[in-house]
C-alpha positions as CSV (number, residue, x, y, z in Angstrom):
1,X,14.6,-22.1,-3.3
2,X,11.5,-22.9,-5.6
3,X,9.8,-20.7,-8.1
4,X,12.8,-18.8,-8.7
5,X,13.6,-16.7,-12.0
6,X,17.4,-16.6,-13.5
7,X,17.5,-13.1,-13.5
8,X,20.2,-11.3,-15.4
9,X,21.5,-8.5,-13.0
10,X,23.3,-5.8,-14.7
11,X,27.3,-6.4,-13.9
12,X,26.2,-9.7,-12.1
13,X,26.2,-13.3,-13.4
14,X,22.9,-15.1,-14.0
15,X,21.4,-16.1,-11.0
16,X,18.3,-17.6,-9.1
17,X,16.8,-14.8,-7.3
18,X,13.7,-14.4,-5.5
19,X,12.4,-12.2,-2.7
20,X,13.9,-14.5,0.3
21,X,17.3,-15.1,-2.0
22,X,18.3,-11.6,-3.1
23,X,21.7,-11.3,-1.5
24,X,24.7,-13.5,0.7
25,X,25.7,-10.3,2.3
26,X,22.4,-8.8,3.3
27,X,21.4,-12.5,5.0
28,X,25.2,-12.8,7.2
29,X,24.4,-9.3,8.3
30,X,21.4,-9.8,9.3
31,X,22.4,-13.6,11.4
32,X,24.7,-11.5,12.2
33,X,23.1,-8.3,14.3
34,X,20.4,-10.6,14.9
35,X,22.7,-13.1,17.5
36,X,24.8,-13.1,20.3
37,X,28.7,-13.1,20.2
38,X,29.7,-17.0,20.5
39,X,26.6,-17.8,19.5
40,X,27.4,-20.8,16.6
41,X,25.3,-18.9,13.6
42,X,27.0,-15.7,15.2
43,X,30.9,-17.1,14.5
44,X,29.8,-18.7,11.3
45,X,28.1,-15.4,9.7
46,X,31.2,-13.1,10.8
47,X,33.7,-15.6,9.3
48,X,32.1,-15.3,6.0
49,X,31.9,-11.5,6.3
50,X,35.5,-11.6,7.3
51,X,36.5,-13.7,4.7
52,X,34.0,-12.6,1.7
53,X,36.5,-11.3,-0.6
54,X,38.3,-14.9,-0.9
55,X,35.0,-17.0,-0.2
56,X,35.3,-19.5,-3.2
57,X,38.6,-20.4,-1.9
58,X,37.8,-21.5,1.4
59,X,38.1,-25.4,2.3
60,X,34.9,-26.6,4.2
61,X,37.0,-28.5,6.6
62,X,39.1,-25.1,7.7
63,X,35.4,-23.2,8.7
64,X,34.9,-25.8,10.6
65,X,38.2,-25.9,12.8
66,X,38.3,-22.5,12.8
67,X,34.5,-21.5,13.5
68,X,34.7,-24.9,16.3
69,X,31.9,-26.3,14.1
70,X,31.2,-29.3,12.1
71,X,30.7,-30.0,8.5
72,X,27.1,-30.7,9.1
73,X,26.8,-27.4,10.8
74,X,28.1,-25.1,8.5
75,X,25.6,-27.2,6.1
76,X,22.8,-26.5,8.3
77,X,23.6,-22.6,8.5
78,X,23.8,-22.8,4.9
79,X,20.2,-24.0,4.3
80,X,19.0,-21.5,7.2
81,X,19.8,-18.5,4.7
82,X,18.8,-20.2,1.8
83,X,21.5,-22.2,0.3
84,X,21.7,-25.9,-0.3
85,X,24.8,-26.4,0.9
86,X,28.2,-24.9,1.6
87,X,29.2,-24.4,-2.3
88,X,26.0,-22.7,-3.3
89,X,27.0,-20.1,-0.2
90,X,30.6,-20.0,-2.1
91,X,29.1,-19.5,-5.7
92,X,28.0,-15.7,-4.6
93,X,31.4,-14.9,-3.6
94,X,31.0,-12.3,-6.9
95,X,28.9,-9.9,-4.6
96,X,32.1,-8.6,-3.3
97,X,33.9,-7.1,-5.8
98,X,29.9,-5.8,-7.1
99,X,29.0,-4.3,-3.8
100,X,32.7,-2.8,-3.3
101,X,32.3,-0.8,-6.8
102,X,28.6,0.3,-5.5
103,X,29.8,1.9,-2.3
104,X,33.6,2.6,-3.5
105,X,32.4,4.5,-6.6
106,X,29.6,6.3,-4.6
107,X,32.1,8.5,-2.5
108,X,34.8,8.2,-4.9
109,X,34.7,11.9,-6.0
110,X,37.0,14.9,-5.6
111,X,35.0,17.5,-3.4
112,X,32.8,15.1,-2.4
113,X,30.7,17.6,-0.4
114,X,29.8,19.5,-2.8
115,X,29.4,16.9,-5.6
116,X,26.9,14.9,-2.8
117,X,25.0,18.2,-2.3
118,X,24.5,18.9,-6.0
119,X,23.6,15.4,-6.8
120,X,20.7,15.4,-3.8
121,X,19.2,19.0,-5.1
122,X,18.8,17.5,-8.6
123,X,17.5,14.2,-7.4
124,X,14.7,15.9,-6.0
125,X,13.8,17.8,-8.6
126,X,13.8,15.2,-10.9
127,X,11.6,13.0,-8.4
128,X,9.0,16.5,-8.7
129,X,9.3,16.4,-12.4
130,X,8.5,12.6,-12.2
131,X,6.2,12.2,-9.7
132,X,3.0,14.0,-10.5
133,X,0.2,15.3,-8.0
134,X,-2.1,13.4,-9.3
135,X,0.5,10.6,-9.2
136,X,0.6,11.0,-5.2
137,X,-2.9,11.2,-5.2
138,X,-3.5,8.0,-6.4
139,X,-1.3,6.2,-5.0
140,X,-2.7,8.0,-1.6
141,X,-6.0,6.8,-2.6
142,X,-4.6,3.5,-3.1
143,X,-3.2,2.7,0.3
144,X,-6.2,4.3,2.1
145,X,-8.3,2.0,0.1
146,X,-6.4,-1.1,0.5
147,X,-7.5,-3.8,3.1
148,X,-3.8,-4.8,3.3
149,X,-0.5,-2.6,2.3
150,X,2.9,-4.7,1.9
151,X,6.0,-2.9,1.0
152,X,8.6,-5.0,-0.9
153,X,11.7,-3.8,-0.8
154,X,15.3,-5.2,-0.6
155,X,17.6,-4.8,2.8
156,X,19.2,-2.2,1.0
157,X,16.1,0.4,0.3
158,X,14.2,-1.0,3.5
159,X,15.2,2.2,5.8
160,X,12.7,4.2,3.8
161,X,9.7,1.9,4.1
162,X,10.5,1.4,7.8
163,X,10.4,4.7,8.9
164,X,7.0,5.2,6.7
165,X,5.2,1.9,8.4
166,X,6.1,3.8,11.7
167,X,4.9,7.5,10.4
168,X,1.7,5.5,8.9
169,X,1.0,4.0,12.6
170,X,-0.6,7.4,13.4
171,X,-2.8,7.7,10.3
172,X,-4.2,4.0,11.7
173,X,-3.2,2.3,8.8
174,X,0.1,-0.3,9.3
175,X,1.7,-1.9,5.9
176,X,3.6,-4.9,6.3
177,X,7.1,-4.8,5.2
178,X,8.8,-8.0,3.7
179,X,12.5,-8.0,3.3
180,X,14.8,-10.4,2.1
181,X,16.0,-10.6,5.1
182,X,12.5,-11.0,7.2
183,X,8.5,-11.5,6.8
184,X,7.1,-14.7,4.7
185,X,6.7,-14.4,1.2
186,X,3.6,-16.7,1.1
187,X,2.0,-14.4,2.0
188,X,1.8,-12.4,-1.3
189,X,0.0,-15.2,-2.5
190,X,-2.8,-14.6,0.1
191,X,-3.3,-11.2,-1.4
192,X,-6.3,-10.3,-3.1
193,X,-7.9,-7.4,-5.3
194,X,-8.7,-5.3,-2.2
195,X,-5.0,-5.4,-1.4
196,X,-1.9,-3.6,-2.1
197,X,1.9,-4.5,-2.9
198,X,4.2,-1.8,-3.1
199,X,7.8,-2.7,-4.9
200,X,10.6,-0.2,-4.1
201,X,13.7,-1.4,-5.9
202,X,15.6,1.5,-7.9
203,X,17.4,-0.3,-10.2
204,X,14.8,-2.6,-10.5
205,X,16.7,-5.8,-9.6
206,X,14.3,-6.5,-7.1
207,X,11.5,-6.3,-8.9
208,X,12.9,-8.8,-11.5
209,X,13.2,-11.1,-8.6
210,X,9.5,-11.0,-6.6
211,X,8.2,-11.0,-10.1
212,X,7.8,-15.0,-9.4
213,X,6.3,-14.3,-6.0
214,X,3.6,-11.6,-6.8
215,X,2.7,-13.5,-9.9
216,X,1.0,-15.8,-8.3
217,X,-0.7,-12.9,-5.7
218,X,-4.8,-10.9,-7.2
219,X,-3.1,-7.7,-5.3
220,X,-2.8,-4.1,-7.0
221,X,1.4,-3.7,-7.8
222,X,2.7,-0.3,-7.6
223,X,6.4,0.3,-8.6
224,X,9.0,2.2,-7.2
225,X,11.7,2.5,-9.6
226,X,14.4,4.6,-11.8
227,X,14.4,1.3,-14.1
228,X,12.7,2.2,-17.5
229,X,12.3,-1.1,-19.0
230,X,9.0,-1.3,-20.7
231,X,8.7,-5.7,-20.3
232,X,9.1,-4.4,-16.3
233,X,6.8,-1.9,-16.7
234,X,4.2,-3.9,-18.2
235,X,4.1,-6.3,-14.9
236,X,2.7,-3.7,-12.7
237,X,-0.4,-1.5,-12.6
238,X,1.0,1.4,-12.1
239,X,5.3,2.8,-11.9
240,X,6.5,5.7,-10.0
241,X,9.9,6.8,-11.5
242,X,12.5,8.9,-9.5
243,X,14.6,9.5,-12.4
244,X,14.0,10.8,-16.2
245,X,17.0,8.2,-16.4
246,X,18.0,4.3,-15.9
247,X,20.6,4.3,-13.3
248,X,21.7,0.2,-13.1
249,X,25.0,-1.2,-11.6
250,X,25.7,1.5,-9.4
251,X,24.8,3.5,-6.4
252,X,22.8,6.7,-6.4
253,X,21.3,9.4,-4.6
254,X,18.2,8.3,-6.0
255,X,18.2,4.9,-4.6
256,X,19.8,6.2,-0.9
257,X,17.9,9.8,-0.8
258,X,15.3,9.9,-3.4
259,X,13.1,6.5,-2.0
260,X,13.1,8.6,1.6
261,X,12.3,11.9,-0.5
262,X,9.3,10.3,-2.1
263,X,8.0,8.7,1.0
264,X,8.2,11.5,3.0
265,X,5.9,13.0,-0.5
266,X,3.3,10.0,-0.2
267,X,3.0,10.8,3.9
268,X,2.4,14.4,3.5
269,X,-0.4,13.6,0.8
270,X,-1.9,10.9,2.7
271,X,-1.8,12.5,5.4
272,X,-3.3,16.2,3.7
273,X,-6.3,13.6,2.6
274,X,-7.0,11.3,5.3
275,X,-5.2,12.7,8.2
276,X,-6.9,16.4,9.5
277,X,-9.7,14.8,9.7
């Protein structure tokens, strides 16, 4: 847990972030999915998830009774998601009442069809107003160049990138994706001036917290973001905005549609350059 920034989240207290360390609930769910029922890490991640809404009052001694574990194990769990120790897992127990307003306030809207449709139609035409064609050009040009592509994105914007590294398979080209929940981060630093690093983080939260990480990497930084701040800006070589507007502390169609929308934009241009061929 080296190297990290305190980065000031918007709605979140100041915390050490970084690229492996983004967030408790992404890293149980992924122990989680990733195990077998019974399995020690498997009872240990679902008690936390079970009991994230009271985590900082839970007694050390009671997870271990009740997850038939020992103090020493829940320690070593701890440290296998990134945590010193058993109270550094219990400090992030603000995430839930943050992640409950993101997801609550999304579909908390009277005629929520209609709203959700509305909301999509002028996401995408704000990601057309934003996005140029000489924008997708470029950045087309960029990945074709590129002796290595990796795309940086949190658990939470990862779908996107996913499905592209599988479309991009039949153009013969295959970014790396690095989560925080999988892939090595050293290997940014391994990165040179013939490579690429692609940073999809909407609110730009993210991006505040590989900032450490690609620092230290020679590769060309694109930016995938609706975050407008200029001292962000000014890290990258180049910024793709979805929105005319900062959207932080909540959840948007931008972030859940509009990464997919512009992806599915970058294919077809890659693939109208490099592809027929």
């Amino acid at each position: 847990m080296s190297d990290r920034e305190v980065v000031e989240l918007e709605g979140f207290p100041p915390l050490s972030l970084s690229v492996r360390h983004f967030s408790l609930m992404n890293s149980l769910l992924t122990v989680f999915n990733s195990t077998e029922p019974g399995d020690p890490e498997n009872t240990l991640a679902k008690y936390f998830l079970d009991h994230f809404e009271n985590l900082k009052e839970l007694n050390v001694y009671d997870v271990a009774e009740e997850c038939y574990t020992s103090r020493s194990g829940i320690r070593r769990f701890c440290q296998s998601i990134g945590f010193d120790n058993f109270s550094a897992l219990k400090s992030c127990e603000w995430e839930w009442e943050t992640h409950r307003k993101f997801f609550i306030g999304y579909t908390d809207h009277p005629a929520f069809k209609g709203h959700l449709s509305n909301q999509i139609e002028r996401m995408m035409i704000d990601v057309n107003e934003q996005v140029t064609e000489e924008d997708l050009d470029s950045l087309a040009q960029l990945i074709h160049d590129a002796e290595n592509v990796v795309l940086l994105a949190s658990d939470f914007s990862s779908m996107a990138v996913r499905e592209f590294q599988q479309s991009m398979l039949f153009m013969h080209k295959i970014p790396q994706i690095l989560t925080d929940s999988f892939g090595s981060e050293n290997s940014l630093a391994s990165l040179g001036p013939s490579d690429l690093v692609i940073v999809i983080s909407a609110s730009g939260n993210y991006a505040r917290a590989a900032r450490s990480e690609l620092a230290r990497s020679a590769a060309c930084r694109v930016l995938v973001t609706t975050n407008h701040d200029c001292e962000l800006q000014e890290f990258f070589d180049a910024v793709l905005h979805l929105s005319p507007d900062g959207h932080y502390g909540e959840r948007t169609v931008y972030a859940k549609y509009g990464i997919n929308y512009l992806f599915d934009l970058i294919y077809n241009r890659y693939f109208e350059k490099f592809g027929r061929a």
